[in-house]
N, C-alpha and C positions, 0 to 999 in steps of 0.2 A: 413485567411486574406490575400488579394494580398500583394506584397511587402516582405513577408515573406519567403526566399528556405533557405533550409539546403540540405547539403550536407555530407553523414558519408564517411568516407572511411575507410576502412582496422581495424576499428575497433580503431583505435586511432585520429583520426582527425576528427572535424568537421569545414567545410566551411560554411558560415554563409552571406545571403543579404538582410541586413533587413532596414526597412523603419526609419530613421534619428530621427522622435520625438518619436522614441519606448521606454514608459518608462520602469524603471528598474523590477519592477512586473511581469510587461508582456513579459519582456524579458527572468525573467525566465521560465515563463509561459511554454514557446515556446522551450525552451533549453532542459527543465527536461520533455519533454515531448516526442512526434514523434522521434526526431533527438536524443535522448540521446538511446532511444528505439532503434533504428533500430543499434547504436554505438556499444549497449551491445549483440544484437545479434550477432552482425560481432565479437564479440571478442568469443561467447561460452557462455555467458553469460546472460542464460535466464531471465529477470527480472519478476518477478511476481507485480501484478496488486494488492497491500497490501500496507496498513500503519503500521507499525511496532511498538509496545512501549515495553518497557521493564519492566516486574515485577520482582520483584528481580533481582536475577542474568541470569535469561533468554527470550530470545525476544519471545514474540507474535505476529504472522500474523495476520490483518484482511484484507483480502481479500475478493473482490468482482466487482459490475460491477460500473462504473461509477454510482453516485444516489443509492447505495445501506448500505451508511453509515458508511464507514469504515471511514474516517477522523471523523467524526461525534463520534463514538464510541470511537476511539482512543483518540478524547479529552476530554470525560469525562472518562478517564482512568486516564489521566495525570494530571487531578483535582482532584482524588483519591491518588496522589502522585506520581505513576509511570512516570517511564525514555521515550523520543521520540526518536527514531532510525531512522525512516525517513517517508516521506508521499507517498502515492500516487504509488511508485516504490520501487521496492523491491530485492537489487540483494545479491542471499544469494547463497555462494559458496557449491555446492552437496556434496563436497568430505568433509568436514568438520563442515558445519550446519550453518556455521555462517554469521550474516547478518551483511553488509557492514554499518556504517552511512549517514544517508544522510544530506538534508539541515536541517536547526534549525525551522521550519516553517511548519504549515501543512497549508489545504485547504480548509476552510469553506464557505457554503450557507448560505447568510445573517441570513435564518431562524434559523439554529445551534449557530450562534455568539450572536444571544441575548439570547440564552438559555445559551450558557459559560460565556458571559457577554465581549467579547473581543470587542476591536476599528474596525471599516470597514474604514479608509480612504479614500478620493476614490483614489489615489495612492495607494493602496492595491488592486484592484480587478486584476483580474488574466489576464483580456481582459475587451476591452472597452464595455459598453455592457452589460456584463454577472454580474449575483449578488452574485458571489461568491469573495472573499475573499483571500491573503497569512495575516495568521496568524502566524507573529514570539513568539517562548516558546523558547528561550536560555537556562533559569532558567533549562525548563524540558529537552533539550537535552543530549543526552547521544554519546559523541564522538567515543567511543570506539566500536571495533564491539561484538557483545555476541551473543550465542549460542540459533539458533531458537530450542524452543519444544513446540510447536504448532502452528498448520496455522486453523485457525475460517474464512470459506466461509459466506459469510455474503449475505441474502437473504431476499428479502423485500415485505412482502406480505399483501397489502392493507386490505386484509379480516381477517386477523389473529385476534382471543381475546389474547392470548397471545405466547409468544415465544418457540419455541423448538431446540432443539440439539439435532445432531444426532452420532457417530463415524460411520467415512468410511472404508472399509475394504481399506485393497492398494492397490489391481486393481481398487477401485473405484475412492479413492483419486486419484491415477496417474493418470487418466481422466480429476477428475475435475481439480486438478492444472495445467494440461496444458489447459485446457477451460480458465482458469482464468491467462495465461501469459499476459506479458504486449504486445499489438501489435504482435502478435501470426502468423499475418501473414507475417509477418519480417524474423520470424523464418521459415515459408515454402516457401520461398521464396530464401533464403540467402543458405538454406542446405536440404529442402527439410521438415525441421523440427524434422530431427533428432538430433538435439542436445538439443531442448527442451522434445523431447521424454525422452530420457539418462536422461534430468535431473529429469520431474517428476516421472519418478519411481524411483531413486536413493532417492528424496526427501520422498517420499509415504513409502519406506521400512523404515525410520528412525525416520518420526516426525509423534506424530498423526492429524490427518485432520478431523477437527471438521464440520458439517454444523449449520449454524443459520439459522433461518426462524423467521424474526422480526418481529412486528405490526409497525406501521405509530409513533405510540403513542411516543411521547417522555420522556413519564412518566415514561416508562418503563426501561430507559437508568441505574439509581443505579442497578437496579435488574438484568443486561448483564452485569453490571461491574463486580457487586460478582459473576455470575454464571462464566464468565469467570478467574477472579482470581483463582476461585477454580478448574477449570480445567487446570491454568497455575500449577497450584504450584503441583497438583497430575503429571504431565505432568516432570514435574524440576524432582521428585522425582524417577520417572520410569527411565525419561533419566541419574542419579547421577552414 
């Protein structure tokens, strides 16, 4: 949108010129997006392209591309009872596992919010225009950082009858988690990309990396919840 520059520097500042009636939504829209991206690379800090929720005592990645249903899954995870860590970005420290929290909000297509049942105000959509959604869960946020053991690549496949999972070897995962960094070209850009290199294999040797291959179906959404519970909690037990 014109009127919109950001500016990162050095990894702790951003400069910011934005257009006077930008309301609060879309202002974070704009913040937690490109400019926080490019902040996190300058610092070493690869974000991943994941909505995080927490089962028990440890976080789940869903990760994927734009349109591939990770906030979408993530909140009917959190209708299942599970904790929110953060949406959309994902910055989890290699040396120790653990994922940072983020905002109390994730980011739903109007088609997702009548299936969870949430408010669209139009003071809620993300950009003027667009039919997507910030969905505030305070109730479900989880402040504290916890210990990622698993990252679910999430993949959307129009033709599917039903859904599969696959485990990635770690050469395989360290590929796709960097395919699936946040603004990936921030990272080759900034350092050539070697620091999101370092991280996805750092990540791939220690957490397992799931593939999903979904249907369209939203019917299907209880039946990803359990499939996935049951590989967080096998996952909690391996990493204890």
């Amino acid at each position: 949108m014109p009127g919109q520059r950001f500016t990162a520097v050095g990894g702790h500042t951003l400069f910011a010129d934005l257009s006077d009636d930008l309301p609060d939504y879309e202002l974070h829209t704009w913040l937690f997006g490109l400019p926080m991206g490019w902040l996190l690379h300058q610092r070493g800090l690869a974000p991943l392209h994941a909505s995080v929720v927490r089962v028990g005592a440890v976080a789940v990645a869903l990760a994927g591309h734009s349109g591939a249903g990770k906030s979408t899954l993530a909140r009917a995870m959190i209708a299942r009872g599970h904790g929110l860590l953060t949406d959309d970005l994902a910055v989890i420290d290699p040396r120790t596992g653990m994922v940072a929290p983020g905002a109390p909000a994730v980011r739903l297509w109007s088609a997702s919010t009548r299936i969870s049942g949430d408010a669209t105000p139009d003071q809620r959509r993300v950009k003027a225009g667009v039919d997507k959604f910030h969905v505030p869960l305070p109730a479900a946020f989880r402040a504290e950082p916890a210990r990622l053991a698993l990252v679910v690549v999430i993949g959307l496949d129009p033709d599917a009858t039903a859904f599969s999972l696959q485990r990635l070897a770690p050469p395989e995962a360290a590929a796709v988690l960097q395919h699936f960094l946040y603004r990936i070209e921030a990272a080759r850009r900034i350092d050539k990309g070697r620091s999101a290199f370092a991280w996805s294999m750092a990540m791939a040797r220690h957490v397992p990396v799931v593939t999903l291959h979904r249907t369209a179906d939203m019917g299907a959404l209880p039946a990803l919840c359990t499939a996935i519970e049951q590989l967080a909690g096998k996952a909690a037990r391996e990493g204890a």
